[in-house]
TIKEBA-951871 format. One record per atom (N, C-alpha, C): x, y, z; atom name; residue number from 0. Coordinates in Angstrom, 3 decimals, padded with zeros to 6 digits. Example, Ala and Ser with C-alpha at 12.3 -4.5 7.8 and 13.67 -1.06 7.14 Angstrom:
<kolbas>
[kolba [013.190; -005.690; 007.800]; "N"; 0] [kolba [012.300; -004.500; 007.800]; "CA"; 0] [kolba [013.200; -003.300; 007.800]; "C"; 0] [kolba [012.850; -002.250; 007.080]; "N"; 1] [kolba [013.670; -001.060; 007.140]; "CA"; 1] [kolba [012.900; 000.030; 007.870]; "C"; 1] 
</kolbas>
This chain:
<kolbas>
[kolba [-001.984; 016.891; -001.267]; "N"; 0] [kolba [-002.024; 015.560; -000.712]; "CA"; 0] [kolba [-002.380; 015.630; 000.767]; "C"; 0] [kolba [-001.524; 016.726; 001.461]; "N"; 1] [kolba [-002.088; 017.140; 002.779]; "CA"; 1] [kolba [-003.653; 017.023; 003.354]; "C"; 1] [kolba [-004.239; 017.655; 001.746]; "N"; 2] [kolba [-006.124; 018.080; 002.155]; "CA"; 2] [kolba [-006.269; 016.387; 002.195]; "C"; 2] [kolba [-005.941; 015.720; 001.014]; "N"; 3] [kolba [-006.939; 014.834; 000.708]; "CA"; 3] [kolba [-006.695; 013.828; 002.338]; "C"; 3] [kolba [-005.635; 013.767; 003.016]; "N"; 4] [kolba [-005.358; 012.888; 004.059]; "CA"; 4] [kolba [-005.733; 013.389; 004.844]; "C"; 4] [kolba [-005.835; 014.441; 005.420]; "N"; 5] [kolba [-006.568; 015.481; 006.410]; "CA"; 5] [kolba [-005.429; 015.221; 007.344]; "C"; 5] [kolba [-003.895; 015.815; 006.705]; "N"; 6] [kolba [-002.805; 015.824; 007.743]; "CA"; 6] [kolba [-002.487; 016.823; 007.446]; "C"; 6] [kolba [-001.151; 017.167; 008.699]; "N"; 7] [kolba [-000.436; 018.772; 007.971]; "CA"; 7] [kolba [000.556; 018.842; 006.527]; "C"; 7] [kolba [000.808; 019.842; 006.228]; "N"; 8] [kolba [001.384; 019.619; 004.991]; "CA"; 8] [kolba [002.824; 019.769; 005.095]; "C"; 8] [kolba [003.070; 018.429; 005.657]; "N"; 9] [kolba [005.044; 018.037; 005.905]; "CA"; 9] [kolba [005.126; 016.958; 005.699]; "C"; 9] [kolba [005.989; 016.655; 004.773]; "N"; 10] [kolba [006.580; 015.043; 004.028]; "CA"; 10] [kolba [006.218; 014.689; 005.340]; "C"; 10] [kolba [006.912; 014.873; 006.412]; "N"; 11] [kolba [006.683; 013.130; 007.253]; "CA"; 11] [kolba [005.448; 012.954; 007.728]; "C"; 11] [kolba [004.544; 014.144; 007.702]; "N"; 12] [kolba [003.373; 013.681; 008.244]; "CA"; 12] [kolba [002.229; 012.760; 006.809]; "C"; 12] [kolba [002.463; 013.557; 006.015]; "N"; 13] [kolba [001.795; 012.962; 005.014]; "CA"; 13] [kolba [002.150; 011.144; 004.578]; "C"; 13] [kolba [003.970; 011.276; 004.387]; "N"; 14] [kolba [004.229; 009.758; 004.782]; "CA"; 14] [kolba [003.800; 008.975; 006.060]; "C"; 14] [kolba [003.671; 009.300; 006.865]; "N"; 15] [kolba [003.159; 008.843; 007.950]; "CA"; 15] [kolba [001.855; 008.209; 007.593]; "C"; 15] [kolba [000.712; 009.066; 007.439]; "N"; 16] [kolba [-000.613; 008.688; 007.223]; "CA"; 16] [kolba [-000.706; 007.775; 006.018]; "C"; 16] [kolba [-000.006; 007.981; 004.995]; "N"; 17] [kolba [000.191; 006.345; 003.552]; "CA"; 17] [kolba [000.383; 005.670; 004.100]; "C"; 17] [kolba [001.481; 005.509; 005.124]; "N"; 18] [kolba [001.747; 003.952; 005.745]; "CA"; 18] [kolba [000.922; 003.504; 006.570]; "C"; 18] [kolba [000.184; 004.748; 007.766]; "N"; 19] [kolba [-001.667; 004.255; 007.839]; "CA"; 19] [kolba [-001.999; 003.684; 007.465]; "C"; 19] [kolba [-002.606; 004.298; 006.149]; "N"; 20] [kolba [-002.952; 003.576; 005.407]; "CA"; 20] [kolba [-003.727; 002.250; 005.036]; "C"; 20] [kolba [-002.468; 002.179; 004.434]; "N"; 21] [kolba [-001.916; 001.004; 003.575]; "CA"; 21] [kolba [-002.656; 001.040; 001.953]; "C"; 21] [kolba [-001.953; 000.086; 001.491]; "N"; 22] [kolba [-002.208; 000.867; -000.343]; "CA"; 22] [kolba [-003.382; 000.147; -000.729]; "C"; 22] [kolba [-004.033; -000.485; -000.059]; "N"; 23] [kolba [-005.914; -000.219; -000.602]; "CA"; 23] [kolba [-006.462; 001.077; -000.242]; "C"; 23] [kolba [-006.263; 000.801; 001.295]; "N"; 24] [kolba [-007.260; 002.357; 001.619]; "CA"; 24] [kolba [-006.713; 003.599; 001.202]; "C"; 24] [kolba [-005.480; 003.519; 000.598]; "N"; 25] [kolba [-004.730; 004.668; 000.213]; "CA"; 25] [kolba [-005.410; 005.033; -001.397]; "C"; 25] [kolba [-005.239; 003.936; -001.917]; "N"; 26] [kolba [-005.695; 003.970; -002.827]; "CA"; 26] [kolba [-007.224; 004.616; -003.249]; "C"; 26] [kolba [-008.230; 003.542; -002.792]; "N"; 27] [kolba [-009.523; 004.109; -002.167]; "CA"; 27] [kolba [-009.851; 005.690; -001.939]; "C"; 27] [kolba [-009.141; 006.104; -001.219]; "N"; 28] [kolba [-009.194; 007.822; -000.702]; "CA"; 28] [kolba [-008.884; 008.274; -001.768]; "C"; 28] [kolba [-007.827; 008.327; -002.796]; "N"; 29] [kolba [-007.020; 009.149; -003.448]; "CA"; 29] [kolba [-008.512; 008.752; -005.170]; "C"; 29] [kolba [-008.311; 007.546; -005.061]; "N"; 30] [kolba [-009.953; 007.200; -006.115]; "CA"; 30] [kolba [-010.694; 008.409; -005.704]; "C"; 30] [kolba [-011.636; 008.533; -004.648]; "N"; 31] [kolba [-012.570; 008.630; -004.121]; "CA"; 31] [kolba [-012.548; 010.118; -004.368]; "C"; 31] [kolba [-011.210; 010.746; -003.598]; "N"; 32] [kolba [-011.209; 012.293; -003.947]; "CA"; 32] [kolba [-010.619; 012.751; -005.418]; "C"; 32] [kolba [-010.264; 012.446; -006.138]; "N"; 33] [kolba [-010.851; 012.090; -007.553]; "CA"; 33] [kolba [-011.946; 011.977; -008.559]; "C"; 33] [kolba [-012.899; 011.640; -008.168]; "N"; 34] [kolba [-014.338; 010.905; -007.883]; "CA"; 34] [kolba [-014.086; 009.881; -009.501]; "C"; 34] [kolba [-013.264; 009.498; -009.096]; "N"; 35] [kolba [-012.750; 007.558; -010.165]; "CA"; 35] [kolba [-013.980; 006.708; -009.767]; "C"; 35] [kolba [-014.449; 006.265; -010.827]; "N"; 36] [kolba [-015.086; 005.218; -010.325]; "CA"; 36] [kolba [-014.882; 003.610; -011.062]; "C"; 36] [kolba [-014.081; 003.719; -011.579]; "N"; 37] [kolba [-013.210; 003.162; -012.103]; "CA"; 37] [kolba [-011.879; 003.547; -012.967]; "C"; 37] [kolba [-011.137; 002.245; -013.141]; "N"; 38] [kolba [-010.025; 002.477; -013.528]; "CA"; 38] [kolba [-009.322; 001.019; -014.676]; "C"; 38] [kolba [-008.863; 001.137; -015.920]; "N"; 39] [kolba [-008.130; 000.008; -016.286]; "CA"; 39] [kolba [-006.578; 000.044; -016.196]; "C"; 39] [kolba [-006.237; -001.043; -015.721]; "N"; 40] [kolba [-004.644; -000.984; -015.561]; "CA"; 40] [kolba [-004.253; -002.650; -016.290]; "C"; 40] [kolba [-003.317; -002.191; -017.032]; "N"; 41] [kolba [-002.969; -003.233; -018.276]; "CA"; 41] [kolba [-001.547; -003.654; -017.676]; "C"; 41] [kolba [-001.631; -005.312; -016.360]; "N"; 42] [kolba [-000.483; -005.798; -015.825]; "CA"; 42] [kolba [000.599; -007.080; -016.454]; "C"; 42] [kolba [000.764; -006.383; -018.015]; "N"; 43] [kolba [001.022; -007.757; -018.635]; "CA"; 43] [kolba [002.712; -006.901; -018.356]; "C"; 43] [kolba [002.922; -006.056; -018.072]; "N"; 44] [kolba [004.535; -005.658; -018.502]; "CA"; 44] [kolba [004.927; -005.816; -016.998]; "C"; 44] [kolba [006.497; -006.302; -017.121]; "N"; 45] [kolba [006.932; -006.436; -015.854]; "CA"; 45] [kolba [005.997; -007.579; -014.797]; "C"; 45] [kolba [005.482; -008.774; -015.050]; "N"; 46] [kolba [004.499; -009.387; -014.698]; "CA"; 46] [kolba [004.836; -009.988; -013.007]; "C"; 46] [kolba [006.468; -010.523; -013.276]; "N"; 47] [kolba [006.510; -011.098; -011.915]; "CA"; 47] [kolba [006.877; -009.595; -010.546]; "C"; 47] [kolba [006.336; -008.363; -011.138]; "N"; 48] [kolba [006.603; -007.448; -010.248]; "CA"; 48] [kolba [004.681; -006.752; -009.830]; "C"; 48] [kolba [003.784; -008.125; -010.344]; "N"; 49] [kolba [002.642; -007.456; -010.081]; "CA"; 49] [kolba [001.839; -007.861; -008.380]; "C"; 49] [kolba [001.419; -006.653; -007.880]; "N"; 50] [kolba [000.879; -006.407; -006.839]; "CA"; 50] [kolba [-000.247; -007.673; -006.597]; "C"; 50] [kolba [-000.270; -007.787; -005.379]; "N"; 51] [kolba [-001.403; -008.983; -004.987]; "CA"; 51] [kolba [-002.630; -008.332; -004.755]; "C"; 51] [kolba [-004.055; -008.529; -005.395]; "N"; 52] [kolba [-005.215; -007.942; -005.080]; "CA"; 52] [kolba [-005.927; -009.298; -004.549]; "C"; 52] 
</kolbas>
């Protein structure tokens, strides 16, 4: 997780840079170094706990 953020490899630094971030571009990077180019995610369970896009 260290490589893909290009931080050192210590919980707080790596938490540090997610909260950078933030969970698009987090997301995005972690896609990207992956090479995802898509993805399906099925948000019918747990509904009033779904994320705002």
């Amino acid at each position: 997780m260290a490589d893909l953020l290009n931080c050192e490899p210590q919980e707080s630094e790596i938490l540090a840079k997610r909260d950078k971030l933030g969970l698009e571009n987090l997301t995005k990077t972690c896609f990207n170094g992956a090479n995802l180019e898509s993805i399906l995610l099925d948000n019918g369970f747990l509904p009033e706990q779904i994320l705002p896009w």
